[in-house]
Backbone bond lengths (Angstrom), bond angles and torsions (degrees), N, CA, C in turn:
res aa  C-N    CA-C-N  psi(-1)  N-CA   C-N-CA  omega(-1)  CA-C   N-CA-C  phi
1 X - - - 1.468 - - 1.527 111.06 -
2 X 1.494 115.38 -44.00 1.711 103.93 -160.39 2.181 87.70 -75.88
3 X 1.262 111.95 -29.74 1.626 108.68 -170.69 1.802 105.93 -71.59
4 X 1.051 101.02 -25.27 1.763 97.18 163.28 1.742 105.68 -76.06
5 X 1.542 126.87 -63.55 1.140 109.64 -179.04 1.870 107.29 -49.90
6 X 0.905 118.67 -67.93 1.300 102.43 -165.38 1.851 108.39 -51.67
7 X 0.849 130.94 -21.81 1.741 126.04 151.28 1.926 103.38 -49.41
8 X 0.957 84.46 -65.66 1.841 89.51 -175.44 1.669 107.54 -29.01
9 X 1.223 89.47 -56.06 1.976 107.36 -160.99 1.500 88.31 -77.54
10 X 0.975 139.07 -38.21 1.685 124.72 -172.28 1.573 102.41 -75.06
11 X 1.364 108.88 -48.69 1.639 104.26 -178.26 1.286 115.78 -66.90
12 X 1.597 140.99 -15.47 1.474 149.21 166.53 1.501 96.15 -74.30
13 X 1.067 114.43 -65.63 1.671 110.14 173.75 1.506 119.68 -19.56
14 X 1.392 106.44 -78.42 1.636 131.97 161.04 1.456 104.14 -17.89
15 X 1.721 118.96 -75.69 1.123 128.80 -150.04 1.947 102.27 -58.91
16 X 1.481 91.89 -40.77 1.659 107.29 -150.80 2.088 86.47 -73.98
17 X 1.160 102.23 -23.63 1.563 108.12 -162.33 1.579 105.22 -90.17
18 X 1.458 134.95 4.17 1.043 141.55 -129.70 2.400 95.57 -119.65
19 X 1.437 86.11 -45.71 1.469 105.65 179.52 1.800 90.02 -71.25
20 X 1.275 134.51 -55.57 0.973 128.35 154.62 1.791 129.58 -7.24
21 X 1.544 108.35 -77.83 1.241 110.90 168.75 1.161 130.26 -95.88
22 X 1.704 118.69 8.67 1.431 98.79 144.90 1.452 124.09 -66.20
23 X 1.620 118.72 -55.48 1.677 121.10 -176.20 1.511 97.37 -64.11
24 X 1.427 147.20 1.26 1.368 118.67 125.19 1.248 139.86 -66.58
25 X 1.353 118.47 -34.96 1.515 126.72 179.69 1.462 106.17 -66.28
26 X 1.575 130.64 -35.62 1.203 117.98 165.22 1.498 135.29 -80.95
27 X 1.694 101.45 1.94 1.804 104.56 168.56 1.364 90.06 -95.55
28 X 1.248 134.57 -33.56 1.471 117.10 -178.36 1.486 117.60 -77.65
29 X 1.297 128.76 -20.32 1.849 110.39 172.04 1.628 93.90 -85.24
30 X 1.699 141.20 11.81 1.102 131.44 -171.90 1.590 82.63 -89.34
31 X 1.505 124.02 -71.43 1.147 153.75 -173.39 1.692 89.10 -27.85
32 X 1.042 123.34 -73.27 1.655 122.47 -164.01 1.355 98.00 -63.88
33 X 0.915 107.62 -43.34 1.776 107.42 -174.62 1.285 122.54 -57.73
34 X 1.067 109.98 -37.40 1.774 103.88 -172.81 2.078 101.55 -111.59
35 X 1.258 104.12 -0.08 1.412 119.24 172.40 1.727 109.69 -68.76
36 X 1.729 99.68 -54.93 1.646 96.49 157.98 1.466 123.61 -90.72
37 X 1.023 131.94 2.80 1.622 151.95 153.84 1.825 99.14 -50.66
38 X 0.754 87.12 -44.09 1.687 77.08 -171.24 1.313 100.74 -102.07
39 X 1.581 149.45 -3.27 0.999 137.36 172.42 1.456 124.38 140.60
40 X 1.145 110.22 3.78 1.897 115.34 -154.73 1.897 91.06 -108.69
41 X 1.289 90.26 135.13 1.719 104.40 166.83 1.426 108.82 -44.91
42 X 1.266 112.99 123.31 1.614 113.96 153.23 1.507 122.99 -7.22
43 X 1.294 109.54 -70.95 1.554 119.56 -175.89 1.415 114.14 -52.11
44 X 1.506 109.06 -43.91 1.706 109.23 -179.21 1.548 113.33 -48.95
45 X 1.379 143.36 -75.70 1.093 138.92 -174.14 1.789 120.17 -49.63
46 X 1.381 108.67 -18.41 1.582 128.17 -160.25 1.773 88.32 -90.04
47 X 1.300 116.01 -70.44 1.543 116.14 179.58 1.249 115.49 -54.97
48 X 1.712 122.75 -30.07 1.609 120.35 -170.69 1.710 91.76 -79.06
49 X 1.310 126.58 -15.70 1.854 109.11 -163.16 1.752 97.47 -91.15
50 X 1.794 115.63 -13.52 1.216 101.51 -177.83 0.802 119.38 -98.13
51 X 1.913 116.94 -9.79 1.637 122.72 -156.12 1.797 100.94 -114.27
52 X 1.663 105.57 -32.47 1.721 98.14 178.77 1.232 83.15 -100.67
53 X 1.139 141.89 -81.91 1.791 146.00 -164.47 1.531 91.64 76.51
54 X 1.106 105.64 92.88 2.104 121.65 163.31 1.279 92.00 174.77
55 X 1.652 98.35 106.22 1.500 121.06 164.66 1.620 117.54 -40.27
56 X 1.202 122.81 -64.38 1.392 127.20 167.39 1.507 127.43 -26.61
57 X 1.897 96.37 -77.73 1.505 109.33 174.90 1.820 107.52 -59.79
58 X 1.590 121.08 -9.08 1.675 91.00 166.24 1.187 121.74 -93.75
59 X 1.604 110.72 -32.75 1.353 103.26 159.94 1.488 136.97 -63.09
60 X 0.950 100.37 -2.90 1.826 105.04 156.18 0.990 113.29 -100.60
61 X 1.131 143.92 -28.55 1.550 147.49 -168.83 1.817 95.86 -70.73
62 X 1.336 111.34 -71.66 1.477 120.33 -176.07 1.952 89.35 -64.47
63 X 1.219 148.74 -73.47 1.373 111.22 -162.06 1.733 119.52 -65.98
64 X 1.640 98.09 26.02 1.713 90.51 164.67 1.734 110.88 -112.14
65 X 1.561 93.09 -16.23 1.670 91.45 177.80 1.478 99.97 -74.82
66 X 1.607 122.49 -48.53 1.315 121.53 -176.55 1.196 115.97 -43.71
67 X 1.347 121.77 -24.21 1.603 132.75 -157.86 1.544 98.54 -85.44
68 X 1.447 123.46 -38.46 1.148 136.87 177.14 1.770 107.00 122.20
69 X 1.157 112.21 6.67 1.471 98.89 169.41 1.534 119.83 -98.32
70 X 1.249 137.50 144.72 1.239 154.18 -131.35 1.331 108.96 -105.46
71 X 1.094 126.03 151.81 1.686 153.91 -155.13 2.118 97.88 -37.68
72 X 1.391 103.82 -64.95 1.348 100.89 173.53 1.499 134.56 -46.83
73 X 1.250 108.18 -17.18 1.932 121.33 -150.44 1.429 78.28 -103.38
74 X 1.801 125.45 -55.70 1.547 136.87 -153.02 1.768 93.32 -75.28
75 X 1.739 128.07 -46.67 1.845 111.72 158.39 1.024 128.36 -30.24
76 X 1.587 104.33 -51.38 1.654 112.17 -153.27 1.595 95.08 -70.97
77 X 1.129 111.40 -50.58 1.631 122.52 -167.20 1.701 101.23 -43.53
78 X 1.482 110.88 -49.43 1.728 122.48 -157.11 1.429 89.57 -82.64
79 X 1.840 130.15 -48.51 1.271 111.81 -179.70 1.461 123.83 -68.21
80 X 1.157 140.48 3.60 1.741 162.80 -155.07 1.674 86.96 -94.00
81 X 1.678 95.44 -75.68 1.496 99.34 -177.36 1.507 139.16 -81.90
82 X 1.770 107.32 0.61 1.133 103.69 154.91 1.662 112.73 -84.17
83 X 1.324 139.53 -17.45 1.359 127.62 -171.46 1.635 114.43 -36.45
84 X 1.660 126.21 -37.04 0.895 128.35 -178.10 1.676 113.74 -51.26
85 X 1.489 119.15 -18.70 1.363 128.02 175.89 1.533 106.88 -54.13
86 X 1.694 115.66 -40.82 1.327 104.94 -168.22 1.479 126.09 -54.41
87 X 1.608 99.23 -33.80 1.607 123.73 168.15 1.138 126.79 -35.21
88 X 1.420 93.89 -52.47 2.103 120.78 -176.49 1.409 90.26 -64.70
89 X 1.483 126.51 -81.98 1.172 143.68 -162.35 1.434 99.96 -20.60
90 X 1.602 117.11 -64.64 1.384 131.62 -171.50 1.641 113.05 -32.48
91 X 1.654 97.59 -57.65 1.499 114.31 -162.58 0.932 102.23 -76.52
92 X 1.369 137.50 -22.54 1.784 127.81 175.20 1.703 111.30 -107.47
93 X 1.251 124.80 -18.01 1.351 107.73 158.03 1.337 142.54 2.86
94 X 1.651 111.94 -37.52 1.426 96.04 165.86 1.048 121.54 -127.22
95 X 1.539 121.21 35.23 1.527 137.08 131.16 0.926 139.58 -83.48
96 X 1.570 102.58 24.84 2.044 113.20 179.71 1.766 90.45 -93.71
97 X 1.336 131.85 -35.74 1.321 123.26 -157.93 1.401 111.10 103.44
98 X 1.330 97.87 -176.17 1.875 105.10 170.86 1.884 102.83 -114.97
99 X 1.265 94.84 161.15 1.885 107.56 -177.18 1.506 82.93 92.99
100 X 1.659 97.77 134.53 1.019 143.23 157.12 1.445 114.61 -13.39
101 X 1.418 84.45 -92.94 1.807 103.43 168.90 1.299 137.73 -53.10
102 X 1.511 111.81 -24.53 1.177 119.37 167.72 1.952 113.73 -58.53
103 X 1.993 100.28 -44.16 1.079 104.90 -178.41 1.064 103.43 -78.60
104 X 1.348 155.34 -6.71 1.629 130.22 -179.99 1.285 94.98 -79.28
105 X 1.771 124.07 -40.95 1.524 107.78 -171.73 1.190 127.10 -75.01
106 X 1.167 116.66 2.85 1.691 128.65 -169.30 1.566 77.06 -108.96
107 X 0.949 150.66 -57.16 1.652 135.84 -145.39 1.914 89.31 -80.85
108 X 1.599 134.03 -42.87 1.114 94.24 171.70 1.568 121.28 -90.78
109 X 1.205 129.48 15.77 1.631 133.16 159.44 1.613 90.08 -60.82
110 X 1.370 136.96 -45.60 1.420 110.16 -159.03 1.468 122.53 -54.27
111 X 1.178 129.53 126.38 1.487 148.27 -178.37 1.687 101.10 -131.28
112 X 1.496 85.68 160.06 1.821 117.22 168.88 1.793 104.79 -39.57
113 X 1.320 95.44 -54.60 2.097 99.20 -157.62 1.467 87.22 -108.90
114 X 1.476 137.26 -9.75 1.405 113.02 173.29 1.555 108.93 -70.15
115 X 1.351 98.99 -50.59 1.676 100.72 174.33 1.429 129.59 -72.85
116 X 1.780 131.35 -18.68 1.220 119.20 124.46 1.549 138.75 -28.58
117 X 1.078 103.36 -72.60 1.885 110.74 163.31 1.542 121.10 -25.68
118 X 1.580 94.05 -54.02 1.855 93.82 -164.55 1.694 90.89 -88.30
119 X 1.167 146.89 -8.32 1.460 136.74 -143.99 1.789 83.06 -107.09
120 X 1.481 110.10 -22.06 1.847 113.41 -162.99 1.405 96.49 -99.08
121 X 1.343 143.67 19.18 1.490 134.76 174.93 1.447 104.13 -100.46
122 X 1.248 142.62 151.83 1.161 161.94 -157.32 1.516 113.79 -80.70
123 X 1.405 116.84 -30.36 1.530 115.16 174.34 2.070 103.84 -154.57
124 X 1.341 85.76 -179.41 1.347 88.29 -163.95 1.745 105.97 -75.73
125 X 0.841 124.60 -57.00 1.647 121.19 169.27 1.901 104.51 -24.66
126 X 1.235 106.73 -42.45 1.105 102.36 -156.66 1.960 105.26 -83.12
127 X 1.121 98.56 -21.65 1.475 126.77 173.34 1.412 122.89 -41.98
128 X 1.697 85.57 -54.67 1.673 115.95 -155.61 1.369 84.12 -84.49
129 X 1.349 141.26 -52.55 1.339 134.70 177.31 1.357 135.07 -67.94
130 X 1.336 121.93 -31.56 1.483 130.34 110.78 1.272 121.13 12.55
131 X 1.027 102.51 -92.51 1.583 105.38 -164.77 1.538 109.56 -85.20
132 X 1.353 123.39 -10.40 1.618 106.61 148.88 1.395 107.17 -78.75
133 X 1.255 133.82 -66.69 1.418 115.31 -157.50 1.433 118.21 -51.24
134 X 1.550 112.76 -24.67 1.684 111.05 -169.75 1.801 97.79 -83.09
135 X 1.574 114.82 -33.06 1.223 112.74 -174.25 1.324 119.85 -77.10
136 X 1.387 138.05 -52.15 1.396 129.21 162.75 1.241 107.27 -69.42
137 X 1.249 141.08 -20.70 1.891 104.68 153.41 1.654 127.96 -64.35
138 X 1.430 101.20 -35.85 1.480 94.67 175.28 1.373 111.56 -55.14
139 X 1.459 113.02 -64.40 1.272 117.01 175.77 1.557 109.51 -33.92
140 X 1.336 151.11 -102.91 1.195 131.60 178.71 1.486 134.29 -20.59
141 X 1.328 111.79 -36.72 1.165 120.54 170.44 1.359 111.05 -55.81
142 X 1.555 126.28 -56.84 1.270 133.81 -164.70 1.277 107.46 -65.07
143 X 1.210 111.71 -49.51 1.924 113.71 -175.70 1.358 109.88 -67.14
144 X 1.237 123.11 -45.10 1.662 106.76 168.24 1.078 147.90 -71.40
145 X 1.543 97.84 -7.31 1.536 120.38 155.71 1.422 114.00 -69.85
146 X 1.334 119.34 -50.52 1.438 123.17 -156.95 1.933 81.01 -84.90
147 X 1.198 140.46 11.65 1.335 124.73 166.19 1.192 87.48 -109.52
148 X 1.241 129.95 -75.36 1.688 115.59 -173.04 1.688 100.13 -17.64
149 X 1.172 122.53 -76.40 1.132 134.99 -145.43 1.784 108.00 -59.78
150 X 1.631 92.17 -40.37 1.666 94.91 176.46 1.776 104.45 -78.81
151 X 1.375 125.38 -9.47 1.450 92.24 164.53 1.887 123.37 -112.17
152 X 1.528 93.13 5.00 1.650 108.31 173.33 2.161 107.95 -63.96
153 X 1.613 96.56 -43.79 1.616 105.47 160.59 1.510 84.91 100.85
154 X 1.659 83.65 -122.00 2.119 106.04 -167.18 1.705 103.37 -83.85
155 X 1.583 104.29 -21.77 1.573 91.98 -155.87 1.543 112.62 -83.62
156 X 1.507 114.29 29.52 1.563 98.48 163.88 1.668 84.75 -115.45
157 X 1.029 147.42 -72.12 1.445 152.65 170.47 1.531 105.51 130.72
158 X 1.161 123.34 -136.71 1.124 134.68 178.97 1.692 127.75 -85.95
159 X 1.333 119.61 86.15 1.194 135.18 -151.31 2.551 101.14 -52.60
160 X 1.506 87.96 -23.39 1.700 84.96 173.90 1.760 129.18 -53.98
161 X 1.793 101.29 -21.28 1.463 110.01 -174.45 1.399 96.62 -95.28
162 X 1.464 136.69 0.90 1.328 104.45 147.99 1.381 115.18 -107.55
163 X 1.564 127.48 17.12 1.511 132.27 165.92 1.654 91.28 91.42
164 X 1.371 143.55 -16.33 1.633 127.53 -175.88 1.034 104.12 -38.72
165 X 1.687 122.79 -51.19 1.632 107.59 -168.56 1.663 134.41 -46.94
166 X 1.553 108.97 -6.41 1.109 138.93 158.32 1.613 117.21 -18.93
167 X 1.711 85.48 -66.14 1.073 123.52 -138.37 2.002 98.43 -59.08
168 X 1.248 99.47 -38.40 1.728 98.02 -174.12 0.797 127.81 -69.30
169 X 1.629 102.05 -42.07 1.844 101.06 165.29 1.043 153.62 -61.28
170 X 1.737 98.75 -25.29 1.474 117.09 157.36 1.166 120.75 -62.06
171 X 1.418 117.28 -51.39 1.656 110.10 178.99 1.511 116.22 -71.85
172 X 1.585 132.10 1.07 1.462 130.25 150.36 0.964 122.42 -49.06
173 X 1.632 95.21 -46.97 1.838 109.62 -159.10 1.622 95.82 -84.63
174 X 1.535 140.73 -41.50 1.494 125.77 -178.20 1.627 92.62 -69.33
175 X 1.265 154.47 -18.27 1.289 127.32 -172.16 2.024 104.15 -104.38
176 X 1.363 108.72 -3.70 1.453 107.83 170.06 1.908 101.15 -77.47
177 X 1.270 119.58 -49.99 1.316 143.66 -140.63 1.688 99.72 -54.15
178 X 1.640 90.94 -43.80 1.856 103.63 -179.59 1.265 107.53 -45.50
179 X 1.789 124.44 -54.37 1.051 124.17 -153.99 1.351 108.99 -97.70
180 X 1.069 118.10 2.72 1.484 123.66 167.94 1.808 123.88 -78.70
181 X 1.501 93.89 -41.94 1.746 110.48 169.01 1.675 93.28 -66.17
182 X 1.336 137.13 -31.50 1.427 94.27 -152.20 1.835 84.84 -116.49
183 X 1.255 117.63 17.98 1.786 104.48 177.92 2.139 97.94 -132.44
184 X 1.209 95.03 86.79 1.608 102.77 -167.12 2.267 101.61 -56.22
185 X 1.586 91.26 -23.01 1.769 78.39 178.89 1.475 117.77 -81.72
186 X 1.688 117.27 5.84 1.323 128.23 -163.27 1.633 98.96 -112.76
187 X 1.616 107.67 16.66 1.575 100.12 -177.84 1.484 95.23 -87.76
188 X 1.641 107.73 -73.84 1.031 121.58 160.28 1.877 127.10 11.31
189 X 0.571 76.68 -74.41 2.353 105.51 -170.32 1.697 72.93 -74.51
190 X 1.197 142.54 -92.05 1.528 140.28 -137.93 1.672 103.42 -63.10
191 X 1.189 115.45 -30.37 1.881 112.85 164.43 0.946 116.51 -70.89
192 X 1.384 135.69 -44.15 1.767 130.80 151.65 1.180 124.58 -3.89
193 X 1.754 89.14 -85.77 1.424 126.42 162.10 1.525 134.41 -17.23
194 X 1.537 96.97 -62.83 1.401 115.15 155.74 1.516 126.81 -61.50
195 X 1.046 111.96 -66.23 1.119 104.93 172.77 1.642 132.49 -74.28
196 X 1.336 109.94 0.95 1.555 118.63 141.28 1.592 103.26 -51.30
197 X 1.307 102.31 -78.11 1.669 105.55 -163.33 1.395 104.34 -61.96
198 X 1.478 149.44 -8.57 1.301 114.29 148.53 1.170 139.64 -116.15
199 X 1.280 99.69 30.48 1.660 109.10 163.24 1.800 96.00 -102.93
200 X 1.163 131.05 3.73 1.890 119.63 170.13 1.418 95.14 -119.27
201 X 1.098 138.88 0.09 1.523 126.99 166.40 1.500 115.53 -46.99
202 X 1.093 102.11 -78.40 2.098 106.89 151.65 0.867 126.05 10.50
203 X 1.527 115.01 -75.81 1.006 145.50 -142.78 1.660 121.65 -109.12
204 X 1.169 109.72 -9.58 1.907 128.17 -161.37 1.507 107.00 -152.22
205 X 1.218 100.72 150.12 1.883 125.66 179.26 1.481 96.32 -23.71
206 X 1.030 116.64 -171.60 1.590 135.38 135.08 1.058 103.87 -71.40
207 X 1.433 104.56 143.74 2.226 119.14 159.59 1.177 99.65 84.19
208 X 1.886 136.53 -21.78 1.062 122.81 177.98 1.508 117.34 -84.46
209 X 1.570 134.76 9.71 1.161 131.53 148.10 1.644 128.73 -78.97
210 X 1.315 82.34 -24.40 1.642 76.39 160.92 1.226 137.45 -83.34
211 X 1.362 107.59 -22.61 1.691 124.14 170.39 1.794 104.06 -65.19
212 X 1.398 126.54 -44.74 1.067 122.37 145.76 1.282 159.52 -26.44
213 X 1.248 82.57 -46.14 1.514 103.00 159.76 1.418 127.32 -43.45
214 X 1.611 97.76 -51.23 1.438 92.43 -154.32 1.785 104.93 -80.86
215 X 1.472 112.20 23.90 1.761 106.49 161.91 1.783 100.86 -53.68
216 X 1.312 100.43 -28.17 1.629 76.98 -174.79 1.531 119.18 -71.76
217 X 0.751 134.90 24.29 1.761 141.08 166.46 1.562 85.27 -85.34
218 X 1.079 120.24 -94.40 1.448 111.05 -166.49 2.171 116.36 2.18
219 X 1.481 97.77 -66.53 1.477 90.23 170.00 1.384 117.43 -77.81
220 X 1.367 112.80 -17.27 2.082 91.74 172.44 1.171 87.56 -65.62
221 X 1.568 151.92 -57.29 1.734 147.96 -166.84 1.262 99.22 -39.92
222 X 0.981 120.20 -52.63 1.407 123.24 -152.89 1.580 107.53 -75.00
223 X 1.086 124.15 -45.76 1.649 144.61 164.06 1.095 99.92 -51.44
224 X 1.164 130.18 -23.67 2.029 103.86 -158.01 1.289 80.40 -119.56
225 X 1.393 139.81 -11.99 1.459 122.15 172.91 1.503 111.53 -72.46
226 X 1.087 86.54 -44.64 2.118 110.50 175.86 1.996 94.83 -26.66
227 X 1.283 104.74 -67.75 1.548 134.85 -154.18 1.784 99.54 -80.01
């Protein structure tokens, strides 16, 4: 019985994690696609999805090489907007496990919706499994997209004229939404948040509203000291 439930709970995992890596698999054959669309060797976009893996920081990184500025300027840009990782890292920390290695591979699985996913399950067992199953599927998911995509070239184009790019943000926001109804001091801090990031959308890169965002911790800090 408990080896069927735990079948149960891995295959709900899967299912729930699945909407997940499709609206990745379609920013990643976008990502390869217009990565050699504009000029970049095959290999470049293919090695950056396994070695940085943060959707954001590559698409800024590659529209700064495209732009014409050079290898150092196109890091700085992608490490700027991954800093928000350190955040994630924090909150799942003790769903990497113990051993070394286990934690380097769980620290680069951390993503935007991996750590949504595992932060929205009901207990910690359920957490810890969570955030592997959603994280090494994305991860696969993403790289074979961004290869599909880097050898499909020009002929899908720009995935925005059929609206897919849609597609990711929505499924952030239904897997944030759970944990928002059931943690009333996490409303607070996440309207901030938000509305940081869309009043600088306008105004800033890509990925840099989300790094923004997270001023709203400051008042969840501030609240839970209150309490």
């Amino acid at each position: 019985m408990r080896s069927l439930l735990r079948t149960q709970s891995f295959g709900s995992l899967v299912r729930d994690s699945s909407l997940v890596w499709a609206a990745s698999g379609v920013v990643g054959v976008s990502f390869g696609a217009l990565s050699v669309a504009g000029g970049l060797p095959v290999w470049v976009p293919v090695v950056m999805s396994l070695v940085v893996y943060a959707g954001s920081a590559q698409f800024s990184a590659v529209g700064v090489l495209l732009a014409g500025g050079g290898p150092f300027a196109a890091a700085a840009t992608g490490l700027l907007l991954n800093t928000r990782a350190a955040a994630f890292s924090l909150a799942v920390a003790d769903l990497l496990g113990p051993g070394r290695a286990t934690r380097l591979l769980g620290a680069h699985l951390v993503a935007d919706e991996t750590v949504a996913f595992a932060l929205a399950q009901p207990d910690p067992a359920r957490r810890r499994a969570a955030f592997w199953v959603s994280g090494l599927g994305l991860f696969a998911v993403w790289n074979l997209g961004v290869l599909a995509g880097a050898l499909v070239g020009t002929a899908l184009g720009d995935i925005t004229v059929y609206g897919l790019d849609a597609a990711f943000p929505a499924v952030l926001v239904a897997l944030v939404l759970p944990s928002l109804r059931a943690s009333r001091p996490l409303r607070r801090p996440a309207a901030l948040g938000a509305l940081i990031a869309l009043a600088a959308t306008p105004f800033v890169p890509a990925g840099v509203p989300v790094l923004l965002a997270l001023a709203g911790l400051f008042l969840y800090g501030r609240e839970g000291a209150a309490v």
